[in-house]
C-alpha positions as CSV (number, residue, x, y, z in Angstrom):
1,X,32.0,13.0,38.3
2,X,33.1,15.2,41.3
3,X,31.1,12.5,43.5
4,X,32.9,9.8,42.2
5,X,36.2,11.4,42.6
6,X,35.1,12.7,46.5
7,X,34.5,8.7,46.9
8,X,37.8,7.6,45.5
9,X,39.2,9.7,47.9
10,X,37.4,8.4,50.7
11,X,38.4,5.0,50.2
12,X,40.1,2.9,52.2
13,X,43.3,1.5,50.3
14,X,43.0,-2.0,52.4
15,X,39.5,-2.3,52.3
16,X,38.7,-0.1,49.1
17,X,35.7,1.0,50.9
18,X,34.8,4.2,52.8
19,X,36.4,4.9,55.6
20,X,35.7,3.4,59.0
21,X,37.1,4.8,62.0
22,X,39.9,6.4,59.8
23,X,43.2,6.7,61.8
24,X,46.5,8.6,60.7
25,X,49.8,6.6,60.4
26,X,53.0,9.4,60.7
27,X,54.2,9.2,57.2
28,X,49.9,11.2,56.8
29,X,48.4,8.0,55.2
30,X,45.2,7.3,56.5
31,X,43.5,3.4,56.8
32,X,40.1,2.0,58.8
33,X,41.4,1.4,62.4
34,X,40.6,-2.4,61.9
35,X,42.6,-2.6,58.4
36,X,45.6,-0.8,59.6
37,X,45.8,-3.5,62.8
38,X,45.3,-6.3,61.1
39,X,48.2,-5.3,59.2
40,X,50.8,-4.4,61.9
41,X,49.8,-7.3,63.4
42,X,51.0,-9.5,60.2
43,X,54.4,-7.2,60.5
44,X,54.1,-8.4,64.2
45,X,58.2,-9.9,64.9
46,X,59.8,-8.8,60.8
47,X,61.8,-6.2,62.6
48,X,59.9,-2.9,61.2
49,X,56.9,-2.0,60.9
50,X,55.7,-0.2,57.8
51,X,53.1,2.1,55.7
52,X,50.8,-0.3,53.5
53,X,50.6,2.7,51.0
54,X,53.9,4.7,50.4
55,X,55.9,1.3,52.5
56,X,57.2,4.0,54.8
57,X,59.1,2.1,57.8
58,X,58.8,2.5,61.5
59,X,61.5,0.7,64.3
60,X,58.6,0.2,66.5
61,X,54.7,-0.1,65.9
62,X,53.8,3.3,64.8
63,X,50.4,5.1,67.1
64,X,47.4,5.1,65.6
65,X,46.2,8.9,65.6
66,X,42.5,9.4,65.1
67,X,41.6,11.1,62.1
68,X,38.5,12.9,63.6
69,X,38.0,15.4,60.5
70,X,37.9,12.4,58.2
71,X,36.0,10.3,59.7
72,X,33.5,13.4,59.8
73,X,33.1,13.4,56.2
74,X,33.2,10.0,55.9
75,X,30.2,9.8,57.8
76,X,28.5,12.3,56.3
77,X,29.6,11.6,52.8
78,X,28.0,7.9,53.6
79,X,25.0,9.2,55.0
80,X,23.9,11.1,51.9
81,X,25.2,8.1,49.3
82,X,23.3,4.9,50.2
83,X,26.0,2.1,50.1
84,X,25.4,-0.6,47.2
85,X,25.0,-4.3,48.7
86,X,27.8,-5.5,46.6
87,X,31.0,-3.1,45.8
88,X,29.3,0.4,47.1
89,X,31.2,1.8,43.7
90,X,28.2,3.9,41.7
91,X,28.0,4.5,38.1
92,X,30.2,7.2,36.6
93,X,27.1,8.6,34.1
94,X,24.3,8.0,36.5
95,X,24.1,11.7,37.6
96,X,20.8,12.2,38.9
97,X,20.4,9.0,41.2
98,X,23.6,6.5,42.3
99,X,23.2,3.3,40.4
100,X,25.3,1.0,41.5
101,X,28.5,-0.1,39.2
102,X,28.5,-3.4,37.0
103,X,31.7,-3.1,35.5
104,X,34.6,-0.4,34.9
105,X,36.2,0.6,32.0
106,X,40.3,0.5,32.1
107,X,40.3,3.1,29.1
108,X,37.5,5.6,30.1
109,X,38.6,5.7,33.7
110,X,35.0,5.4,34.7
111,X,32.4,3.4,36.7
112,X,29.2,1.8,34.3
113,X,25.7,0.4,35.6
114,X,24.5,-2.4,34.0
115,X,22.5,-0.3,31.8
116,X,25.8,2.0,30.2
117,X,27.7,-1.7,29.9
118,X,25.0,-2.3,27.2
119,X,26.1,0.8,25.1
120,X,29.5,1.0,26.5
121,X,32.0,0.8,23.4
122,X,33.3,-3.1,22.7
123,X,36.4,-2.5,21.4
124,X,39.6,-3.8,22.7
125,X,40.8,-1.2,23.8
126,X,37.8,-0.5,26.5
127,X,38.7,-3.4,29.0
128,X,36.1,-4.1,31.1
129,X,37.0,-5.2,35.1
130,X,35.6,-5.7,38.3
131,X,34.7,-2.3,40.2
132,X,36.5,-3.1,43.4
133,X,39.2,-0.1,42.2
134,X,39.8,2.9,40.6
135,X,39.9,2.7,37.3
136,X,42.8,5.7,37.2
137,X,44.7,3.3,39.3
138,X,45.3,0.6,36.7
139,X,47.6,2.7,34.6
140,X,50.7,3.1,34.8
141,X,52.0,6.3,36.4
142,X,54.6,7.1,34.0
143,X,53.5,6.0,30.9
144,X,49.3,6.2,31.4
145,X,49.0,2.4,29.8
146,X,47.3,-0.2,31.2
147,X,49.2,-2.4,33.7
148,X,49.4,-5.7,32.1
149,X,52.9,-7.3,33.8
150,X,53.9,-8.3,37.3
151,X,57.8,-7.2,37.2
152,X,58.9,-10.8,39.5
153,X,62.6,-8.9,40.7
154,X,60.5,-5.4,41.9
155,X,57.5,-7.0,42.7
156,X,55.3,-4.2,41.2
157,X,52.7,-4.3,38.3
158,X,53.8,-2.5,35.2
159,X,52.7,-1.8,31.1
160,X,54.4,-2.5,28.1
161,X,56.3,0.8,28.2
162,X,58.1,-0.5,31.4
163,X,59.2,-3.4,30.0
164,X,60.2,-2.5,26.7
165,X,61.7,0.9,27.1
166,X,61.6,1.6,30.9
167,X,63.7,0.9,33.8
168,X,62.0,-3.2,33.9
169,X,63.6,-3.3,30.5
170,X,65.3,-7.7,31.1
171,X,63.4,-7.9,34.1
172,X,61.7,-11.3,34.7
173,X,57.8,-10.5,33.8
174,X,54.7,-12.6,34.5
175,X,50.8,-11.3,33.3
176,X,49.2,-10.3,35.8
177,X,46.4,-12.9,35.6
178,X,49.8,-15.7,36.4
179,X,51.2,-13.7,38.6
180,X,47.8,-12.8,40.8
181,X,47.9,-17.3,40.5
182,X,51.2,-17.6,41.4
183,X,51.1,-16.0,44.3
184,X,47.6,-17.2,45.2
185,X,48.9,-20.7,44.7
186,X,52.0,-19.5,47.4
187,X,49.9,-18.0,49.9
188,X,47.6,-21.4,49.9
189,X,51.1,-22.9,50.6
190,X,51.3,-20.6,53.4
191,X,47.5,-20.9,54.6
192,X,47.8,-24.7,55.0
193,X,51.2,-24.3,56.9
194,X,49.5,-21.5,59.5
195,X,46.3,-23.8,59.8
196,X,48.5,-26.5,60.8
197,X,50.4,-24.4,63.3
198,X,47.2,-23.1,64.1
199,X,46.2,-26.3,65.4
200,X,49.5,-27.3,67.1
201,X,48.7,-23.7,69.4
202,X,45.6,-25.3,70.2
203,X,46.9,-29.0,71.0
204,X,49.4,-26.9,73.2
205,X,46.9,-25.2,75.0
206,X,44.6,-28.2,75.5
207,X,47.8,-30.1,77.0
208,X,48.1,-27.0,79.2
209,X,44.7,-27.5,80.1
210,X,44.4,-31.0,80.5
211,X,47.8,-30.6,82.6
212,X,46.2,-27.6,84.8
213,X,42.7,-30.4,85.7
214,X,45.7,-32.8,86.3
215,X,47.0,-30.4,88.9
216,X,43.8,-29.7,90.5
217,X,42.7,-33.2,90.9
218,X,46.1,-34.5,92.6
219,X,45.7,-31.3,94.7
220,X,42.3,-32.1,95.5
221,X,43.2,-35.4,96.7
222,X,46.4,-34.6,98.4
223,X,44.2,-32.4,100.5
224,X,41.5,-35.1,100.9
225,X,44.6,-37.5,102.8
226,X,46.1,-34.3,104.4
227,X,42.3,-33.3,105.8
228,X,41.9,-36.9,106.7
229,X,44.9,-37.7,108.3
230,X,44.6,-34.6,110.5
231,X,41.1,-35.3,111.3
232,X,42.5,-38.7,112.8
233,X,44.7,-36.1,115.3
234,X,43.2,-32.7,115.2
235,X,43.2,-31.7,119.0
236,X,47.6,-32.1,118.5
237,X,48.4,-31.3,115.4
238,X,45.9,-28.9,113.9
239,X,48.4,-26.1,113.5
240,X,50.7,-28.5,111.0
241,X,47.3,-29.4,109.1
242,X,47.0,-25.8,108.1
243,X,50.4,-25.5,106.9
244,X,50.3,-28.5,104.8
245,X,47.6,-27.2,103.4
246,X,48.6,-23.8,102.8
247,X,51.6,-25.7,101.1
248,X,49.2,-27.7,98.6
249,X,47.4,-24.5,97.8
250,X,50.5,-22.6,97.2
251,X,51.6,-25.0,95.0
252,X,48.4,-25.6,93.2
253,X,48.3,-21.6,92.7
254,X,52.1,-21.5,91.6
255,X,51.0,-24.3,88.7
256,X,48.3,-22.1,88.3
257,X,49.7,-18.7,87.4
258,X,52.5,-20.5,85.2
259,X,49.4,-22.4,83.3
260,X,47.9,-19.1,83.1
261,X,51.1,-17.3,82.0
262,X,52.0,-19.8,78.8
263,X,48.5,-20.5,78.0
264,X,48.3,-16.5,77.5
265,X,51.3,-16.4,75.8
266,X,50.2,-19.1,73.3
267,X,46.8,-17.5,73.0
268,X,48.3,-14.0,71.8
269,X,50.0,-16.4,69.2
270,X,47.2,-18.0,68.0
271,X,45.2,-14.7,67.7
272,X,48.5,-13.7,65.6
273,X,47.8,-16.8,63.4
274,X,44.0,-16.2,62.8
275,X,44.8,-12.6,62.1
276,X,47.1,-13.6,59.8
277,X,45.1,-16.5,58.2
278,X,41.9,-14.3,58.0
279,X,44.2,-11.6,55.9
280,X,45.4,-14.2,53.3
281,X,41.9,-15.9,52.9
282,X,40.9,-12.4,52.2
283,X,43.2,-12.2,49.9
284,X,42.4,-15.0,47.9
285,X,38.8,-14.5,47.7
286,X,39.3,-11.9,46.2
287,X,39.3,-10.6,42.3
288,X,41.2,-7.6,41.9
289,X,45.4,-8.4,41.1
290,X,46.6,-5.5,42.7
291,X,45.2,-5.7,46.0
292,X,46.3,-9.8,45.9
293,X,50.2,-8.9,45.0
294,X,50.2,-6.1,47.7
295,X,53.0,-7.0,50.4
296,X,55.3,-9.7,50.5
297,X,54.6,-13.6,51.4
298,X,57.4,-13.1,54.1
299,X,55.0,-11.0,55.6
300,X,52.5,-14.1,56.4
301,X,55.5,-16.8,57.2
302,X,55.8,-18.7,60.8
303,X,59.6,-19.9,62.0
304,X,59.4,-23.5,61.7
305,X,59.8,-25.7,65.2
306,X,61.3,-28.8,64.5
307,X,58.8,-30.7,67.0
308,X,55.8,-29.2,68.0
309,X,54.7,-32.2,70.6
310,X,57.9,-31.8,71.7
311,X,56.9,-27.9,72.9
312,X,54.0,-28.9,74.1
313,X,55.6,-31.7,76.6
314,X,58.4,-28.5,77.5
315,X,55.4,-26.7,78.5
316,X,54.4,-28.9,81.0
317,X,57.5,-30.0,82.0
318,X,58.4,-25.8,82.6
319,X,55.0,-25.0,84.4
320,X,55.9,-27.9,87.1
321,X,53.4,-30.0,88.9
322,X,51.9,-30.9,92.4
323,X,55.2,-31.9,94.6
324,X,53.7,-34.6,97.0
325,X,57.0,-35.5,98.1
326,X,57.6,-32.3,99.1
327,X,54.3,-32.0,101.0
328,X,55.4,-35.7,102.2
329,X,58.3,-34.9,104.0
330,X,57.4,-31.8,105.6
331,X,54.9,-33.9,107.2
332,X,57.6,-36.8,107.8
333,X,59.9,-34.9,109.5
334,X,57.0,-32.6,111.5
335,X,55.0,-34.9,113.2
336,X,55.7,-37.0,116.3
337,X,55.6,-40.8,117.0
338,X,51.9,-40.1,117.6
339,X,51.1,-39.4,114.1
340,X,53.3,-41.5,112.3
341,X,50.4,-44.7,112.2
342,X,48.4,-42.1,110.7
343,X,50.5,-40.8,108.3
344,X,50.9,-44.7,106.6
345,X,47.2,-45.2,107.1
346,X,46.2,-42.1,104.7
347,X,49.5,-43.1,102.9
348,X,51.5,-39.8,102.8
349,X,54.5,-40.9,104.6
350,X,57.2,-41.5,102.5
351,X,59.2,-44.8,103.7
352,X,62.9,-43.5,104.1
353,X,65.9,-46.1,102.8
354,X,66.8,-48.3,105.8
355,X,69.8,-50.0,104.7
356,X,71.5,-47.5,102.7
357,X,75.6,-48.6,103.0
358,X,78.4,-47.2,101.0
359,X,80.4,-49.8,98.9
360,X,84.2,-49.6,100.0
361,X,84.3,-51.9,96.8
362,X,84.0,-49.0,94.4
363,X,85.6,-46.1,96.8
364,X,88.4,-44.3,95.1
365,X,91.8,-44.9,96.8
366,X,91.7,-41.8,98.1
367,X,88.2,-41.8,99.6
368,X,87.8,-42.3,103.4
369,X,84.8,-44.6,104.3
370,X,83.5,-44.6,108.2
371,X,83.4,-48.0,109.9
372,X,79.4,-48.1,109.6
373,X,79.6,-47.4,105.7
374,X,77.7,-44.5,106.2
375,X,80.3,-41.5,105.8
376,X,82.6,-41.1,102.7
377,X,85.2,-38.0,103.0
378,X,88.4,-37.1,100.8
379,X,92.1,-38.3,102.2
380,X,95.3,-37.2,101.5
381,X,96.8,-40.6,101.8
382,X,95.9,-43.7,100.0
383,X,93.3,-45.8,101.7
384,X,93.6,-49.4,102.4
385,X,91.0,-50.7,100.5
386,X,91.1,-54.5,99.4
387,X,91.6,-55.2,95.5
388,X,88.7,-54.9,93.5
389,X,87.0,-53.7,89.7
390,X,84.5,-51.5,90.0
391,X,86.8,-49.0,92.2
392,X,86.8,-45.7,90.4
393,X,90.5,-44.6,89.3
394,X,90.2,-41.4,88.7
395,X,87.7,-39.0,90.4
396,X,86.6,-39.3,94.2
397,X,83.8,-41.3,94.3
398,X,81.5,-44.2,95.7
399,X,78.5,-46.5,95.3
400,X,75.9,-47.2,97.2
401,X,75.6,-51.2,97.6
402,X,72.6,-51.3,96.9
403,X,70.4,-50.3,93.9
404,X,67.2,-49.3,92.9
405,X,65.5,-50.9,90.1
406,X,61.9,-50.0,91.0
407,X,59.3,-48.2,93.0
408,X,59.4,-45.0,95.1
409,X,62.8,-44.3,97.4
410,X,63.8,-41.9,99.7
411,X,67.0,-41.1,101.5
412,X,69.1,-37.8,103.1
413,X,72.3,-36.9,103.6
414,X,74.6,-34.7,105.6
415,X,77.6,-32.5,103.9
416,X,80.8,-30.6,104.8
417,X,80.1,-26.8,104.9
418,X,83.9,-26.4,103.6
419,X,85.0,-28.3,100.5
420,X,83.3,-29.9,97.4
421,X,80.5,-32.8,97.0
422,X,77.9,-34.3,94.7
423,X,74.6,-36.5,95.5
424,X,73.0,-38.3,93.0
425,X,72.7,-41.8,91.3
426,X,73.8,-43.7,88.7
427,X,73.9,-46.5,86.6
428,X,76.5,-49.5,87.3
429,X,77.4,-49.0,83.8
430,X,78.9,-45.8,85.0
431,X,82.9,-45.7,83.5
432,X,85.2,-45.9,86.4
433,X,88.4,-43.9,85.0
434,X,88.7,-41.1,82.8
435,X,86.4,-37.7,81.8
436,X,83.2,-40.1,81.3
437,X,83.4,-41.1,84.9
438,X,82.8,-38.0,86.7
439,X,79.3,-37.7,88.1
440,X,77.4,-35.7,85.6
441,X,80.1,-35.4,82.7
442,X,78.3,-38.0,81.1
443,X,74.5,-39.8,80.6
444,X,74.6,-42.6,82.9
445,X,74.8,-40.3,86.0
446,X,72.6,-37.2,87.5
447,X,73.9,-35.1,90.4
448,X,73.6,-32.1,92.8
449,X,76.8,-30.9,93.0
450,X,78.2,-28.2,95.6
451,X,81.4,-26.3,95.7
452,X,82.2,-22.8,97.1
453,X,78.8,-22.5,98.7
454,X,76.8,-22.4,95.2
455,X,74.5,-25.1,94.0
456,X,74.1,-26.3,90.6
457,X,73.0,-29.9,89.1
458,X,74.4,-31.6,86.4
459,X,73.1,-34.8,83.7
460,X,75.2,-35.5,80.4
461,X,77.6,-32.4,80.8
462,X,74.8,-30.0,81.0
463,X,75.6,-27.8,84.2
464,X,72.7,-25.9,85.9
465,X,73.2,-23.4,88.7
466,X,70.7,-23.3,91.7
467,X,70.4,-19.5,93.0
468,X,70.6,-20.4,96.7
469,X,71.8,-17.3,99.4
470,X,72.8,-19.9,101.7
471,X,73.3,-23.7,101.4
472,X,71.8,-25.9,103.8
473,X,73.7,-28.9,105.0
474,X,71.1,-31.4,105.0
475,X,69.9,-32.8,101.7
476,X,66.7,-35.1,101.1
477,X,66.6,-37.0,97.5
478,X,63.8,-38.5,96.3
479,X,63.7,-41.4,93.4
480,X,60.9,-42.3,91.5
481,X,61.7,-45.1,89.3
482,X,59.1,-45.9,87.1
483,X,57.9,-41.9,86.9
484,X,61.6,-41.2,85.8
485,X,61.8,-39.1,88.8
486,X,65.0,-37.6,90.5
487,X,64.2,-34.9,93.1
488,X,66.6,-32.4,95.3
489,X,65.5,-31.1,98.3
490,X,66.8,-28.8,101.3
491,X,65.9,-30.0,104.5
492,X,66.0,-26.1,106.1
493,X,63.1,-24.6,107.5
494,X,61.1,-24.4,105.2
495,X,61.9,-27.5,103.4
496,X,62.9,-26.0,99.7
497,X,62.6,-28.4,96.3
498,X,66.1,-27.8,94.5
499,X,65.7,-29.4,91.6
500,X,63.6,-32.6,89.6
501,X,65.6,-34.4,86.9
502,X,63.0,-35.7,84.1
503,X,64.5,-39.1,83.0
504,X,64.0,-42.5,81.6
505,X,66.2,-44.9,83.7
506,X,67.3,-48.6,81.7
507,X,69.5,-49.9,83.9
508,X,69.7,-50.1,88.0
509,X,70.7,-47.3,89.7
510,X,73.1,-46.7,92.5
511,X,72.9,-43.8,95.3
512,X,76.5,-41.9,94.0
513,X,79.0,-39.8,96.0
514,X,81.8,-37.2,95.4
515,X,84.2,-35.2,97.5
516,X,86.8,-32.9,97.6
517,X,89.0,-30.0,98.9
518,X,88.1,-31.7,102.3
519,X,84.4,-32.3,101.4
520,X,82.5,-35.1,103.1
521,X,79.0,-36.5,103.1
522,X,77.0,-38.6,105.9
523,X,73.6,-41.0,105.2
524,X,71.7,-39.8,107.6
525,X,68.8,-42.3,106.4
């Protein structure tokens, strides 16, 4: 009897089996190492962390002390009582050698091998059970019955006693055989929700994957054109082939850390999900009520995303990608006459807008256009432009004449250092008086914008700032039509990507222009 008691009291109270590298929570409660981590790893983002025995709370994850004593004489303990292959719980009676347990009486409070179930006592009152726990542990505390009812408002099991006379008296009840199914039929609920969050991590870190080979193979023939191009030159331009390549690399390694960074992140949330998920099918596998209805289903639940593809796209979309253009126009504006052949035969020169003219047509009244329609600046007087449209009425702008509808473009520009401006496109749709107008207040239009030597860019309203310690003057923009493709660029030295706009363009688009305060801006293209 003292051997069975000794056991009890080795027992994990996760597990229910003898201790395993025991470790020491503060509140003195002792768990396996591997029991207590899966379950602070369940509490992993509730807000508190706390004791699976006496429900004890801790603000942050409590340390795990190593109960060196313990685990002494839990070694010891199991070294001298060989372990039974199915609950290692022996028989109560069986004095002289462990037998292992078939059954345990409620009533008795004891253990019984197959042999004492034979003469054990068959009345109703001896209920037989599982031996997964003590036997002492399913009575009540207070009243020493047997715990029959799952109070539903405390979420505890209690007897009779407690619902007739104690302080459960008008709770809602449920026996516990409906209320170990109730909540087995709940956390099945929340199984199949975790498995299929479970397998949206894993379709996000493919796409992260499948994104990250992307990377590598436009890298890898980026640097195929780049090593081939300068092969065509080498004895003049060998020094720029290095720093284009040192570029691609950089870039490729940038991709590469962010890949690295969110497919870590969403690894440590997918461990988090198969720690959880392993817990709960644990839990209903197994038999014994008590250890089922221990903690709360809130315990197990995930926040809900609204779309999970969605996500995944973000996480491309924020790790970024290969920037050929950027590669592109280093080289374009780098290399002399003699390369230039060379650069269209590997076909990494991007073809810069020729005919890019502003249309006086749509300049505000008070917009200034140069007498080759390729400067716009803010006036103080009304301009003389002829009757017509499409002029806007109410904010500073102007058109390109020409529009884009298609294929790959390329243009720069030249801005005042004092005053305001934007750059950007947008569609001839584009309102030409009131609020919906202005370049970026709106989704027909997408723009840098510059004013009081900060950046930002702006699409539909949404304002973005740019941390830049000192503006450059010249500005490259890139358009890729079909790709949905609208890219900022700083022509300093080094040239410096600003910004890409991700969008899907339905209607022709127009270079746009804005100016202010004495702002100005020149096609330089």
């Amino acid at each position: 009897m003292a051997s069975s008691d000794l056991r009890e009291e080795l027992n994990c109270s996760i597990c229910l089996n003898i201790y395993t590298d025991p470790v020491t929570l503060r509140c003195g409660h002792n768990f396996c190492l591997s029991c207590i981590k899966s379950v602070l790893m369940s509490q992993k983002g509730t807000g508190t962390y706390s004791c699976p025995e006496c429900r004890a709370e801790f603000q942050e994850r409590p340390a795990l002390q190593r109960n060196m004593k313990l685990c002494n004489i839990a070694e010891r303990f199991r070294s001298t009582r060989p372990q039974s292959t199915m609950t290692g719980i022996f028989c109560t009676y069986c004095i002289q050698s462990p037998v292992p347990a078939a059954k345990a009486c409620l009533l008795c409070e004891a253990f019984l091998c197959e042999s004492h179930v034979t003469v054990h006592s068959k009345s109703t009152d001896h209920v037989l059970t599982e031996p997964t726990a003590s036997p002492r542990n399913r009575k009540c505390a207070a009243h020493r019955e047997l715990l029959k009812y799952y109070c539903c408002e405390d979420h505890v099991c209690i007897c009779v006693s407690c619902c007739v006379l104690g302080e459960h008296r008008g709770h809602q009840v449920e026996l516990l055989n409906e209320a170990t199914e109730n909540k087995k039929r709940r956390l099945r609920n929340i199984l199949e929700s975790l498995n299929v969050k479970h397998e949206e991590e894993e379709k996000g870190i493919q796409c992260l994957r499948d994104h990250k080979t992307d990377v590598k193979e436009k890298a890898a023939n980026v640097t195929d054109q780049v090593t081939a191009l300068f092969r065509d030159i080498r004895d003049e331009l060998d020094v720029l082939e290095q720093k284009v390549l040192s570029e691609i690399s950089t870039q490729q390694e940038r991709v590469f850390h962010r890949v690295s960074d969110l497919i870590q992140q969403l690894e440590m949330k997918k461990d988090e999900l198969c720690g959880k998920i392993h817990h709960i099918q644990k839990l209903c596998t197994m038999t014994d009520p008590l250890t089922v209805l221990q903690g709360r289903e809130s315990d197990y639940h995930e926040h809900e995303r609204p779309n999970e593809k969605e996500d995944n796209d973000k996480n491309v979309t924020a790790v970024g990608d290969l920037d050929e253009v950027l590669i592109s126009v280093s080289l374009s504006r780098s290399l002399t006459d003699i390369v230039t052949d060379a650069q269209r035969k590997r076909g990494l020169l991007v073809q810069e807008v020729k005919d890019m003219l502003l249309d006086v047509n749509t300049a505000h009244s008070n917009v200034q256009v140069s007498g080759d329609l390729k400067r716009a600046s803010r006036s103080e007087e009304k301009q003389p432009h002829p009757p017509a449209r499409g002029r806007f009425k109410f904010y500073f702008q102007i058109f390109s004449i020409r529009t884009f509808s298609s294929g790959q473009h390329y243009w720069e520009v030249e801005t005042s250092e004092s005053g305001g401006w934007k750059v950007g496109v947008a569609f001839p749709s584009l309102e030409r008086k009131g609020d919906q107008s202005w370049m970026g207040n709106n989704k027909k239009s997408w723009c840098l914008y510059k004013y009081n030597k900060e950046y930002s860019v702006i699409h539909n309203s949404n304002i973005r700032d740019l941390p830049v310690e000192t503006p450059c003057h010249r500005i490259g923009i890139f358009l890729d039509y079909e790709a949905g493709r609208l890219s900022f660029y700083e022509l300093d030295n080094p040239i410096r990507h600003l910004h890409t706009f991700s969008a899907s363009f339905t209607e022709p688009l127009h270079a746009a222009f804005y100016v202010r305060d004495g702002g100005w801006v020149r096609i330089t293209s």
